[in-house]
Residue frames relative to the residue before (quaternion, step in Angstrom):
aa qw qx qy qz dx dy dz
X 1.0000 0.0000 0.0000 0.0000 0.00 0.00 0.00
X 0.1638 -0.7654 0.6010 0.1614 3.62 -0.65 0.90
X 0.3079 -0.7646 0.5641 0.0481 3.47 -1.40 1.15
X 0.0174 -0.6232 0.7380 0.2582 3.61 -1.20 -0.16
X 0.7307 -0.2715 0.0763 0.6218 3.76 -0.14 1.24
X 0.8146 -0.0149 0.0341 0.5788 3.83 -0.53 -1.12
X 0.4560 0.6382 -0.5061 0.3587 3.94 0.86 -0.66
X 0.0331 -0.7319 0.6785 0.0541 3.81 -0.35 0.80
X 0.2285 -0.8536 0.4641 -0.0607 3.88 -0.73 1.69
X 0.7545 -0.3562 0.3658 0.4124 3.33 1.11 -0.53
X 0.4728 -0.4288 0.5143 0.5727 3.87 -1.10 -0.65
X 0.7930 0.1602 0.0917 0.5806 3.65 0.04 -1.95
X 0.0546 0.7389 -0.6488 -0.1735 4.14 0.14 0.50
X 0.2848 -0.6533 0.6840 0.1558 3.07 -1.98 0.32
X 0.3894 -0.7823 0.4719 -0.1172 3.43 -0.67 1.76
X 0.3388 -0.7050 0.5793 0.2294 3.72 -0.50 1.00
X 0.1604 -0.8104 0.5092 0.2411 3.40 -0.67 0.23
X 0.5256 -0.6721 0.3600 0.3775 3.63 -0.68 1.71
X 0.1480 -0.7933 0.5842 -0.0865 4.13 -0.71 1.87
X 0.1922 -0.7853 0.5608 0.1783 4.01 0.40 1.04
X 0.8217 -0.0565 -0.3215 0.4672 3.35 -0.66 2.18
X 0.5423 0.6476 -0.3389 0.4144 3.12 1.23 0.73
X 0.7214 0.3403 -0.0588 0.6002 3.27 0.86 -1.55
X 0.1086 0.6302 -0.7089 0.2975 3.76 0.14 0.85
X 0.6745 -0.4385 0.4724 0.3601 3.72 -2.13 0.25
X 0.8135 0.2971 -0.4034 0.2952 3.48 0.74 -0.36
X 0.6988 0.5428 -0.3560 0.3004 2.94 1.30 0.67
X 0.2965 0.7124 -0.2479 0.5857 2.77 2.09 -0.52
X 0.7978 0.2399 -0.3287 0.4450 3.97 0.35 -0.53
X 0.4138 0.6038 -0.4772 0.4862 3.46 1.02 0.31
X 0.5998 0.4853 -0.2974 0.5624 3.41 0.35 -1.27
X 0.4121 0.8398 -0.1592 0.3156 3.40 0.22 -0.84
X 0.7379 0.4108 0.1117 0.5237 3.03 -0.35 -2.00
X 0.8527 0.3812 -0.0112 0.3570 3.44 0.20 -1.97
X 0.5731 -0.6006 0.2349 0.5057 3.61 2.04 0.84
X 0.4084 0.5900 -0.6222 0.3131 4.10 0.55 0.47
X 0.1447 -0.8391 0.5229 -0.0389 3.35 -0.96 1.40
X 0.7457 0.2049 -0.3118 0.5520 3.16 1.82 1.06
X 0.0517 0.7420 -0.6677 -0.0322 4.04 -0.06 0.98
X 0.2776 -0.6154 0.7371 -0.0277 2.63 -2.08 0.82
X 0.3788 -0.7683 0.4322 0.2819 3.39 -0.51 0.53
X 0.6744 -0.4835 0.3700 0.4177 3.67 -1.16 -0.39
X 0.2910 -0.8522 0.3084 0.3067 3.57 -0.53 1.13
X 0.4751 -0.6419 0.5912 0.1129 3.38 -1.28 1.81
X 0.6018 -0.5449 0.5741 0.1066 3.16 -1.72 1.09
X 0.1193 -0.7888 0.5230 0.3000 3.71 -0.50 0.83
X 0.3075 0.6690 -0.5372 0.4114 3.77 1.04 0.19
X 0.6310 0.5627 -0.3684 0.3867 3.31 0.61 -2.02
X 0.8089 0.4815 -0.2120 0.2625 2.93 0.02 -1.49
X 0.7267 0.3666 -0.2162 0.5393 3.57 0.28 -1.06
X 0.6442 0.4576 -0.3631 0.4937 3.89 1.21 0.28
X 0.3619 -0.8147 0.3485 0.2894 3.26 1.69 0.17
X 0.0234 -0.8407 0.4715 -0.2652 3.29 1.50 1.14
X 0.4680 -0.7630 0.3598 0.2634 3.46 -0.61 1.23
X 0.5981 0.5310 -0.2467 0.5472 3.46 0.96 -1.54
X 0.6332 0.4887 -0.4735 0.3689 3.92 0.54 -0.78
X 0.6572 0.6755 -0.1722 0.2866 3.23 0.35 -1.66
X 0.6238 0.5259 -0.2656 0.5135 3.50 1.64 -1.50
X 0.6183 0.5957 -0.3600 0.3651 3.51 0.97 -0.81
X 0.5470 0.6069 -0.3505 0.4578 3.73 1.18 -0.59
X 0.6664 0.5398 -0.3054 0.4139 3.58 0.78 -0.71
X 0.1198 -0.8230 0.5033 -0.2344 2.98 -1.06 2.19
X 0.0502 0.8835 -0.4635 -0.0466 3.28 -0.27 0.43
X 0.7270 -0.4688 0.2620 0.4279 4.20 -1.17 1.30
X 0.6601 0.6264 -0.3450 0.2297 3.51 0.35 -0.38
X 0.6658 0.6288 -0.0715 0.3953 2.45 1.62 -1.71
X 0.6352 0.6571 -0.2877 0.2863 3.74 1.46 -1.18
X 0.5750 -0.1226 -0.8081 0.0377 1.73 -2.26 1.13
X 0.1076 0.7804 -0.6132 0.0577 3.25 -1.30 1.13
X 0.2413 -0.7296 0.6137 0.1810 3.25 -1.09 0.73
X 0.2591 -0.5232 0.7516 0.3069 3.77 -1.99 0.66
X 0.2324 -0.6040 0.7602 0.0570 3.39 -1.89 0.95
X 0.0501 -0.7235 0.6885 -0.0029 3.64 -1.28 1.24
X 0.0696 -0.7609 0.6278 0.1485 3.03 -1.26 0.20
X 0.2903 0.7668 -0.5160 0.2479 3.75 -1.34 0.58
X 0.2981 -0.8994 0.3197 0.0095 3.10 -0.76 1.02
X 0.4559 0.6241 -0.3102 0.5536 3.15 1.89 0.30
X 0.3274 -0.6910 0.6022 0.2295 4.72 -0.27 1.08
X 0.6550 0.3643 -0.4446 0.4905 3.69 0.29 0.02
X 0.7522 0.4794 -0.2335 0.3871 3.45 0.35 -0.69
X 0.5649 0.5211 -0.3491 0.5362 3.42 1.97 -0.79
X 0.7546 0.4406 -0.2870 0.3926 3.15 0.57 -0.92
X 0.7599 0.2402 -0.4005 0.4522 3.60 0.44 0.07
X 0.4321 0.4877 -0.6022 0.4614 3.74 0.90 1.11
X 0.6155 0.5514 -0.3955 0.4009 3.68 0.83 -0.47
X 0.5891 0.2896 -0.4737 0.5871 3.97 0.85 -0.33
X 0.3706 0.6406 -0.5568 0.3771 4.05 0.40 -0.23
X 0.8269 0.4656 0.0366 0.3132 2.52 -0.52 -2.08
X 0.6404 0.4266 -0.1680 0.6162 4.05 1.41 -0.48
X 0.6472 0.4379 -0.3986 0.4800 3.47 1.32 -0.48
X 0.7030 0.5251 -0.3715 0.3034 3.44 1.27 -0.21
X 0.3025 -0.9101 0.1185 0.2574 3.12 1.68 0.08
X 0.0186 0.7427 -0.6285 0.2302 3.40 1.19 1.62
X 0.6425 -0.4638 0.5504 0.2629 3.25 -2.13 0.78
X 0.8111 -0.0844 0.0266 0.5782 3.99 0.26 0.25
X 0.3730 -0.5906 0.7143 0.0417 3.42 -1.63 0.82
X 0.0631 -0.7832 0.6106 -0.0991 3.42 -0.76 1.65
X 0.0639 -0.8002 0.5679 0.1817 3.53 -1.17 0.71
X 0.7062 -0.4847 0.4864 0.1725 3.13 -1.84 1.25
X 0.3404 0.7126 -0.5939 0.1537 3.96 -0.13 0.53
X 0.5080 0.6621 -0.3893 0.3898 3.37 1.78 0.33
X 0.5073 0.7491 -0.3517 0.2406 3.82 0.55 -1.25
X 0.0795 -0.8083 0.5753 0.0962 3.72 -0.39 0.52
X 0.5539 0.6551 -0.4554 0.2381 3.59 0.61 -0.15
X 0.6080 -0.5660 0.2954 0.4719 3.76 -0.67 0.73
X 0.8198 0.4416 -0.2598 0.2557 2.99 0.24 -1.16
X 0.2744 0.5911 -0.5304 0.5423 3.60 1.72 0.50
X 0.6749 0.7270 -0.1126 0.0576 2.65 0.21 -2.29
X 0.6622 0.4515 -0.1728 0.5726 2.96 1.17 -1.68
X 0.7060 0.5396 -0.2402 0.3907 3.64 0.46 -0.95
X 0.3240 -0.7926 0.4543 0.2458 3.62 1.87 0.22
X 0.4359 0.5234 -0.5707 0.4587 3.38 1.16 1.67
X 0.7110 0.3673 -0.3061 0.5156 3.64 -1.65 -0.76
X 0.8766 -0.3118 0.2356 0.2806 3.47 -0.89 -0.83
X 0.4823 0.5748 -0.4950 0.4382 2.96 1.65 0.95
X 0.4952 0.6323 -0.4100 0.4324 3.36 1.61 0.07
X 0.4565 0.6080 -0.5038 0.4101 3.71 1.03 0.23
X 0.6603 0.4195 -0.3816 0.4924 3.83 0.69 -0.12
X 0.5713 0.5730 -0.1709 0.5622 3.48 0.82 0.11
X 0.2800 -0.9102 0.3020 -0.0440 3.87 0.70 0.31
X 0.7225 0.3689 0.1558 0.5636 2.23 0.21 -2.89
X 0.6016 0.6105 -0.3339 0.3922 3.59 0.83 -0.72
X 0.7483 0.4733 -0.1750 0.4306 3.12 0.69 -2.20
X 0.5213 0.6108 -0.3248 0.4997 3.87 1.04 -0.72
X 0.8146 0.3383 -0.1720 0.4386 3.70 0.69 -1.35
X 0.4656 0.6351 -0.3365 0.5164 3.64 1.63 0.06
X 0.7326 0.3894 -0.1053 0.5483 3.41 0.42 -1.75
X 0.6402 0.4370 -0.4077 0.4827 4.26 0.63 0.16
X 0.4144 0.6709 -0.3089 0.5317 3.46 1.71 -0.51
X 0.8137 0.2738 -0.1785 0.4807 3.43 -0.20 -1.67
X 0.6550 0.5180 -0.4118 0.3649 3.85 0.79 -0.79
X 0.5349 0.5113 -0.2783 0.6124 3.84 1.47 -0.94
X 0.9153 0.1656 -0.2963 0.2169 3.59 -0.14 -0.23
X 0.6315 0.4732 -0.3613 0.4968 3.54 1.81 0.05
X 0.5302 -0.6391 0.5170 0.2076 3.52 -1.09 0.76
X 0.7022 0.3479 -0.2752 0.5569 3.63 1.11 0.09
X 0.5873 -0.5082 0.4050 0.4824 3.56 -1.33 0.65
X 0.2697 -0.6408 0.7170 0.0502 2.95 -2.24 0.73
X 0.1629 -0.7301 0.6604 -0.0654 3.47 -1.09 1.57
X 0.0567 -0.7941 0.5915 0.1276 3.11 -1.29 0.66
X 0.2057 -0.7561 0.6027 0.1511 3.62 -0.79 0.61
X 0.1120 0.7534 -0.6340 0.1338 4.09 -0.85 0.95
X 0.5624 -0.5381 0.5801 0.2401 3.55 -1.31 0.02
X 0.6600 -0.5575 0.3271 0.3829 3.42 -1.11 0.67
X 0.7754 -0.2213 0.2302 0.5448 4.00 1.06 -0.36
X 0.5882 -0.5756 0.3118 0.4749 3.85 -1.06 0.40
X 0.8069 0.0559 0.1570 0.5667 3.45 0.92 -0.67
X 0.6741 -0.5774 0.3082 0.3422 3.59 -1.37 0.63
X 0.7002 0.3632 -0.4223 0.4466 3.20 1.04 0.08
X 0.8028 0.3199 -0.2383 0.4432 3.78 0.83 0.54
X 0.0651 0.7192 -0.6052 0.3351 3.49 1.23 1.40
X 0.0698 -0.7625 0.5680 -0.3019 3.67 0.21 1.97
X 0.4831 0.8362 -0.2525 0.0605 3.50 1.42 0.04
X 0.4919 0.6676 -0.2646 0.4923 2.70 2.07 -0.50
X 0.6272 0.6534 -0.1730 0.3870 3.06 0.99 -1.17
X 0.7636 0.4419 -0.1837 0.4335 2.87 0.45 -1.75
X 0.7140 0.5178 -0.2755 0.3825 3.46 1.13 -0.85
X 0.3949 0.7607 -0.3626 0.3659 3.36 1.67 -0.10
X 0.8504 0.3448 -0.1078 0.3826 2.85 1.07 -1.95
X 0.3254 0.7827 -0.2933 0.4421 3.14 1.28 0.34
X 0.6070 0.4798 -0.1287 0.6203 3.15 0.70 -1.59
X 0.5450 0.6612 -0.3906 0.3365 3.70 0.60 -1.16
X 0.8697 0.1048 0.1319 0.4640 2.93 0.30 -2.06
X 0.8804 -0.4413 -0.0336 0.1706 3.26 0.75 1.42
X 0.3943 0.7669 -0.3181 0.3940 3.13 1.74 0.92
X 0.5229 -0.6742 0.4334 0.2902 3.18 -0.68 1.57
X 0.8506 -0.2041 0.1952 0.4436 3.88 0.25 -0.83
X 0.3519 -0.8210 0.4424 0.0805 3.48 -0.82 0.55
X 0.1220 -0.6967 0.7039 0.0650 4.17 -0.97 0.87
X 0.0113 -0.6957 0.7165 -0.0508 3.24 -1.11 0.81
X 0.2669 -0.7290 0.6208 0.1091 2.96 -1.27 1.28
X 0.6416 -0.5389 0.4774 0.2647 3.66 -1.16 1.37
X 0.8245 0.1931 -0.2915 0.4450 4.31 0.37 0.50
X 0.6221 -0.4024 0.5473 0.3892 3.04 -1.62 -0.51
X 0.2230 -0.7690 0.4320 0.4151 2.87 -1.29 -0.25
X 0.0358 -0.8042 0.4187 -0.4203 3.04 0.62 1.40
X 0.7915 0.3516 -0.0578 0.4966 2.71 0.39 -2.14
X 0.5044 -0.6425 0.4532 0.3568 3.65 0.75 -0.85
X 0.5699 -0.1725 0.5010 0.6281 2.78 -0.73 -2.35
X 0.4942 0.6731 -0.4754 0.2771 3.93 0.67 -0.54
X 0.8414 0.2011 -0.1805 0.4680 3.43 -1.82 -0.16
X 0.7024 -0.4012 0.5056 0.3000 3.43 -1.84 0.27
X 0.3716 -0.6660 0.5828 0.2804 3.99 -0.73 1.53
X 0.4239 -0.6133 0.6172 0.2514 3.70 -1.41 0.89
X 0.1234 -0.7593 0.6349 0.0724 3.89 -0.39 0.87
X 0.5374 0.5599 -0.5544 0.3006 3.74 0.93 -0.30
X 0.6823 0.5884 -0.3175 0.2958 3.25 0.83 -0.87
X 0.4671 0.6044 -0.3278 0.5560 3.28 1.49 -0.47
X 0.6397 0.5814 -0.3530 0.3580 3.20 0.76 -1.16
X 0.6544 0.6547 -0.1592 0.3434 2.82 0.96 -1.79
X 0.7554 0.3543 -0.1574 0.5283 3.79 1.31 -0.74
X 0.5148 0.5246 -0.4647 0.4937 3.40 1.36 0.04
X 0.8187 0.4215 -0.1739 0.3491 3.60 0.81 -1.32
X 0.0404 0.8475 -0.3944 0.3530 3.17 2.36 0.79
X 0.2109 -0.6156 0.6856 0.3263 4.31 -0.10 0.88
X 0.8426 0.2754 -0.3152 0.3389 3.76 -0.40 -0.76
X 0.3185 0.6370 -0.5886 0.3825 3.66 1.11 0.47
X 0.0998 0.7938 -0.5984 -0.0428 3.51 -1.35 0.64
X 0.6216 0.3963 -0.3805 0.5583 3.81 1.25 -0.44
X 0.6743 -0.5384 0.3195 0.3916 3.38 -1.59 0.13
X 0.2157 -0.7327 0.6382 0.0965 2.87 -1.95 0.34
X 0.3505 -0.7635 0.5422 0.0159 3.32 -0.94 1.80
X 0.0131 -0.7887 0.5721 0.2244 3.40 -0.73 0.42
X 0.1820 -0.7236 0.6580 0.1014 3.62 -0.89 0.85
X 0.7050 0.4225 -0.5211 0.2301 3.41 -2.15 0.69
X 0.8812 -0.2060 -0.0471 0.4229 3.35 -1.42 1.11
X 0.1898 0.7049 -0.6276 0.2705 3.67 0.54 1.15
X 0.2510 0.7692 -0.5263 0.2612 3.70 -0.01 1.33
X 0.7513 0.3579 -0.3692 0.4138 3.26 0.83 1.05
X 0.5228 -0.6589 0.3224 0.4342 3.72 -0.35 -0.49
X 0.5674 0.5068 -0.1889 0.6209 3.27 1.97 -0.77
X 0.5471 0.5242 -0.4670 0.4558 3.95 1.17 -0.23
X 0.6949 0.5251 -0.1728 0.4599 3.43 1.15 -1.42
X 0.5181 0.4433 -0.4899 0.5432 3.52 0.77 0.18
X 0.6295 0.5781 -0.3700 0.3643 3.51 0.27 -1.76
X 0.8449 0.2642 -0.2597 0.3860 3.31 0.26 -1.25
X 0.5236 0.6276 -0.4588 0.3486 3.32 1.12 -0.76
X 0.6858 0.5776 -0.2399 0.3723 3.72 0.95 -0.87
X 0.7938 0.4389 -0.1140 0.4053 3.28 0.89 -1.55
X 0.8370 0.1659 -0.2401 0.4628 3.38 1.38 -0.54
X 0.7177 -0.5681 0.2436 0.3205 3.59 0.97 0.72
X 0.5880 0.6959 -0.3822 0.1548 3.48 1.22 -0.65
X 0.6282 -0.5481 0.3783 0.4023 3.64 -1.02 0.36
X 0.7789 0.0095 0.0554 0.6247 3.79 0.41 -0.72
X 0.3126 -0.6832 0.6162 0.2362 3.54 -1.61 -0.31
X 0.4327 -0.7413 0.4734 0.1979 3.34 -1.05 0.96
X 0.1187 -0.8027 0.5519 0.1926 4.00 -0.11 0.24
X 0.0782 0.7769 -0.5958 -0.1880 3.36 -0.88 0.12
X 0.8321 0.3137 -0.1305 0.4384 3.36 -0.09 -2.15
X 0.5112 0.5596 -0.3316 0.5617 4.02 1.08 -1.06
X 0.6515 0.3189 -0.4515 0.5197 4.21 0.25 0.29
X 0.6400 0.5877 -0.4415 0.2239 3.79 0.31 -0.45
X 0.8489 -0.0529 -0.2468 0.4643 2.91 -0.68 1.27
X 0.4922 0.4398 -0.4140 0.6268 3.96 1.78 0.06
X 0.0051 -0.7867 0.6104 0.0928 3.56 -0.54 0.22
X 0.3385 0.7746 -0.3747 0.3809 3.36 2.19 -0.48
X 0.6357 0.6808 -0.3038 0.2002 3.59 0.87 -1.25
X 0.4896 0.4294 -0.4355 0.6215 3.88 1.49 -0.05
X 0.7042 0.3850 -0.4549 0.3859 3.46 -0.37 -0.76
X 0.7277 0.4136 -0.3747 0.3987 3.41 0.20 -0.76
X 0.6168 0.4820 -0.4029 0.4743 3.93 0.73 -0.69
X 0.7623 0.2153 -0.4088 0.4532 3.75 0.49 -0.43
X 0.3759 0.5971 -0.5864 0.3979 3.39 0.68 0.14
X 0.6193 0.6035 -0.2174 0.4529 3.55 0.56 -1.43
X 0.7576 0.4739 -0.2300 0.3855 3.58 0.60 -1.05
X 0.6694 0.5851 -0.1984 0.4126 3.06 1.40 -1.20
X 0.8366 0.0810 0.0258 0.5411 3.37 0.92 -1.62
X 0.3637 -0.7005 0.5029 0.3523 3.75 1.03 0.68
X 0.5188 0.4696 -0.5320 0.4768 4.05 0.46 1.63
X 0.3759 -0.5781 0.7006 0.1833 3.18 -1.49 0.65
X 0.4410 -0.5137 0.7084 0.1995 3.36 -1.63 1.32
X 0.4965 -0.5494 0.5940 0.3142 2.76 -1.73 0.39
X 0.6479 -0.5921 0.3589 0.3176 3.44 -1.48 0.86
X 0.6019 -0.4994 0.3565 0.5111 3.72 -0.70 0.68
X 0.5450 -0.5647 0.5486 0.2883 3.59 -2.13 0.33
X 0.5597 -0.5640 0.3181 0.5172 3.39 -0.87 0.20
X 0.4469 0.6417 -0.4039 0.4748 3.81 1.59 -0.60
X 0.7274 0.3310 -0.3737 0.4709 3.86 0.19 -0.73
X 0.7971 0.3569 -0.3478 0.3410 3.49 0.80 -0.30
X 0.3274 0.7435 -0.3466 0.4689 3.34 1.53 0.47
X 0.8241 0.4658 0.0026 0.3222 2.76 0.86 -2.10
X 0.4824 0.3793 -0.3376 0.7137 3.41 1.99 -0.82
X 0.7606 0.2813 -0.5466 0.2088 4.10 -0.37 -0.03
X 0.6201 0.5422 -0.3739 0.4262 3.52 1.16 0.02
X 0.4023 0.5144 -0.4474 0.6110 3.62 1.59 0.23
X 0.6146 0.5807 -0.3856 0.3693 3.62 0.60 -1.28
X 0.7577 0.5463 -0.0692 0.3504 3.20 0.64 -1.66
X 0.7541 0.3623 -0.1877 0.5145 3.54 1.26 -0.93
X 0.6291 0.3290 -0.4185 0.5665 3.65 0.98 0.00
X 0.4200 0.6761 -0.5336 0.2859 3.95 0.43 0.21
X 0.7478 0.4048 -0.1027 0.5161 2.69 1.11 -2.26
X 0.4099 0.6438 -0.3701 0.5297 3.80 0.98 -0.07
X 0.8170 0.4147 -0.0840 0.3918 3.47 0.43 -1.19
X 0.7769 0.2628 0.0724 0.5675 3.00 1.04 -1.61
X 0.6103 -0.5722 0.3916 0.3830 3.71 0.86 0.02
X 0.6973 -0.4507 0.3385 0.4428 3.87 -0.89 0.33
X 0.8490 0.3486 -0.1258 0.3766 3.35 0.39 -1.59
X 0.7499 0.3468 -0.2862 0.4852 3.46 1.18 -0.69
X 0.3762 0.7076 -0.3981 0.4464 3.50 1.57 0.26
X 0.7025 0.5930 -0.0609 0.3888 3.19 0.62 -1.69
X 0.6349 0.5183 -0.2451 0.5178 3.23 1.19 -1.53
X 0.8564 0.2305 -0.1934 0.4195 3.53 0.10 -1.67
X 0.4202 0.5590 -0.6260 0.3450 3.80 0.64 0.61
X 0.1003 0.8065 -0.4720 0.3415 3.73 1.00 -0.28
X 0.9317 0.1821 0.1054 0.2961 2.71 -0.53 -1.27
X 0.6710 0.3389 -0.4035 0.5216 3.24 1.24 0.93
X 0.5229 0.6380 -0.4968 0.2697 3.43 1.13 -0.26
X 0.6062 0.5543 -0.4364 0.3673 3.84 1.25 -0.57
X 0.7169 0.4401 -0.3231 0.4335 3.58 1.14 -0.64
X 0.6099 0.5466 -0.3659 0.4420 3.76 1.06 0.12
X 0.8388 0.0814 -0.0612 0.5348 3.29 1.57 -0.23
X 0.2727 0.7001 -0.6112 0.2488 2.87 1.48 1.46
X 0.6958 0.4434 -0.4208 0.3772 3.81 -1.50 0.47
X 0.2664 0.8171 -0.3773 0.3451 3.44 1.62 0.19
X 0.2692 -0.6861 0.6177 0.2743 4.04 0.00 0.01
X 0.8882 0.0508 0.0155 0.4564 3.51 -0.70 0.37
X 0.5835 0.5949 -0.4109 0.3699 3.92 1.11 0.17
X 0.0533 -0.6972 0.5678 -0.4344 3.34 1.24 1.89
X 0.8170 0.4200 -0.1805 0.3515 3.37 -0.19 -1.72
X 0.6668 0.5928 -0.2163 0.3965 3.55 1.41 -0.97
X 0.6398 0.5659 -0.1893 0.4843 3.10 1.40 -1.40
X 0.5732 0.5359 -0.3841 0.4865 3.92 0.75 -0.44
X 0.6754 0.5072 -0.3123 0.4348 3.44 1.22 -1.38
X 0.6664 0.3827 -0.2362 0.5947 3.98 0.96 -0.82
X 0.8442 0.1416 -0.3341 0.3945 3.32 0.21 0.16
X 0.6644 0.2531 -0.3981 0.5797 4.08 0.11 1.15
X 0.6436 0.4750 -0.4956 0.3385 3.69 1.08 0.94
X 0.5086 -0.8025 0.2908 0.1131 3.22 -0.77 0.57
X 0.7149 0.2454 -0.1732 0.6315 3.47 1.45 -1.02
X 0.4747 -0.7472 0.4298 0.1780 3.12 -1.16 1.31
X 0.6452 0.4667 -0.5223 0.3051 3.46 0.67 0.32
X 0.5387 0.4001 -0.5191 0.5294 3.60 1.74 0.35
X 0.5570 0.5608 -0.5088 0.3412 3.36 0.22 -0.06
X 0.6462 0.5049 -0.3300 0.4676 3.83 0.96 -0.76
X 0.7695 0.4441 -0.2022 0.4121 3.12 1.45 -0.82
X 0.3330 0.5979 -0.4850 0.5444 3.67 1.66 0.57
X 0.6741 0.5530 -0.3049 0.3830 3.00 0.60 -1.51
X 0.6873 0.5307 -0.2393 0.4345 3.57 0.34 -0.80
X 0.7245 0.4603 -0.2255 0.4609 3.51 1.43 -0.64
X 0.4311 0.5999 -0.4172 0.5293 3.18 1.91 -0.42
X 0.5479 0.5073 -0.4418 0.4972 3.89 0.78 -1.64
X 0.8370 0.3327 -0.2514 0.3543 3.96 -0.66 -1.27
X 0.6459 0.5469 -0.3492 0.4023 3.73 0.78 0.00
X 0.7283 0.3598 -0.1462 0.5645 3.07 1.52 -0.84
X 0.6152 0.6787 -0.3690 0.1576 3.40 0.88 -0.59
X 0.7485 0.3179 -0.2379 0.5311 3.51 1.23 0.19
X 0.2809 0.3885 -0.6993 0.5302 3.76 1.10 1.74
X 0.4702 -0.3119 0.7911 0.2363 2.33 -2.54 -0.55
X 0.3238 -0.6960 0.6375 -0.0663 3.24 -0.96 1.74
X 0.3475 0.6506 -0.6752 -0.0061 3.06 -1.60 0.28
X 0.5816 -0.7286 0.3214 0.1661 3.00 -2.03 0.82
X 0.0712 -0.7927 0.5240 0.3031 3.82 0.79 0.29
């Protein structure tokens, strides 16, 4: 059974990785549903937050279904961490995770997310901060080092553990690298099989199959897998890996009805959540990944993405369900 202190997680849990406009509640309860047995929300700005920043604040909003979940912040200023951590505890998630993973500039510049990997001595003197002042466990999620000449990961994860982190996700690169080239998991390896390692150890990067997630689950030891980009808009992708685990078979890929049926779930807790218009807007952007490999669902996708009222939009949706509902799908 893997633990974060009392968090009980499973044998091998699979873990949403925290996806800024991605992981929101209505997606997070998809994932959900479909056997993830760790969400994490989207990572929130501690500026945002302690400026009482609207869009931050929404990110705090959890709900029973969803648990065990962790909020993930990121930021690089100790006054500012530390009053997102009584935030962030008033919202009461099961653990408080920091962001030392993000590569995008704008983190970056601000010598947060993963620009805080050049910085060390810093990141060590941040993360002893949040572990000393929140009453729940503290996870951190980072990347193997800024760059190929400073993959410190072993290390770095050492001291962590040191000073008081419940468990650790490492993403397989630099951040250099980005998203590019193939994530190095030995190195993960390399900190799981750490003698003085004791808290978990997640590995994260291009886990997009069920037969990848064995392989690796096997070869490099790690306690759980992290999922990120391979859930968008497939949330199917837990069920099938423990399916996989259980009976060395692949499910068949969802029907076009289950994928109908999870974007109009997608679609009606947004606008629930987020309001009509800004609901509407940022579903966009998943309807191409719920029904990408489609043969001809070009013509559909214009219709879901430049309409506007959602009871035609349920009703596109429905035409996608009856157009398709006598092929043979698959998911490439």
């Amino acid at each position: 059974m893997v633990r974060i202190k009392d968090i009980a997680l499973g044998d091998f849990p699979l873990l949403l990785a925290p996806m800024e406009d991605v992981s929101d509640p209505p997606f997070r309860s998809l994932c959900k549903e479909q056997g993830c047995d760790m969400l994490y929300t989207e990572f929130i700005s501690v500026e945002g937050l302690i400026r009482d920043a609207e869009k931050s604040i929404q990110k705090l909003d959890i709900y029973e279904a969803e648990r065990p979940i962790g909020i993930q912040i990121f930021g690089a200023e100790l006054d500012s961490m530390m009053q997102a951590t009584d935030i962030v505890v008033e919202a009461k998630p099961e653990l408080l995770d920091i962001n030392y993973g993000c590569p995008v500039k704008k983190v970056v510049c601000k010598s947060a997310g993963a620009g805080i990997l050049k910085d060390i001595p810093k990141m060590i003197q941040l993360t002893e901060a949040v572990v000393k002042r929140s009453p729940i466990p503290v996870t951190v999620k980072t990347r193997l080092g800024w760059d190929e000449d400073s993959k410190y990961i072993v290390e770095v994860a050492e001291r962590l553990q040191d000073i008081g982190i419940a468990a650790i996700s490492i993403h397989g690169r630099t951040r250099a690298q980005m998203y590019k080239g193939e994530a190095d998991w030995s190195l993960i390896a390399k900190v799981k099989n750490n003698p003085r390692m004791h808290i978990p150890v997640f590995g994260n990067g291009d886990i997009d199959t069920p037969e990848k997630a064995l392989r690796y689950r096997n070869r490099y030891g790690v306690d759980g897998i992290m999922i990120g980009r391979a859930s968008i808009g497939y949330p199917w992708i837990f069920r099938e890996i423990k399916h996989y685990f259980k009976t060395g078979e692949f499910l068949p890929p969802p029907t076009i009805s289950e994928r109908v049926d999870a974007a109009q779930r997608h679609l009606q807790h947004s606008i629930a959540w987020k309001g009509e218009r800004v609901g509407v807007n940022e579903m966009r952007r998943h309807y191409t990944n719920y029904f990408r490999s489609l043969d001809g669902i070009r013509h559909f996708r214009s219709l879901l993405v430049t309409e506007n009222d959602p009871s035609a939009l349920f009703d596109i949706l429905d035409q996608v369900r009856n157009h398709y509902a006598n092929e043979m799908i698959s998911i490439d």
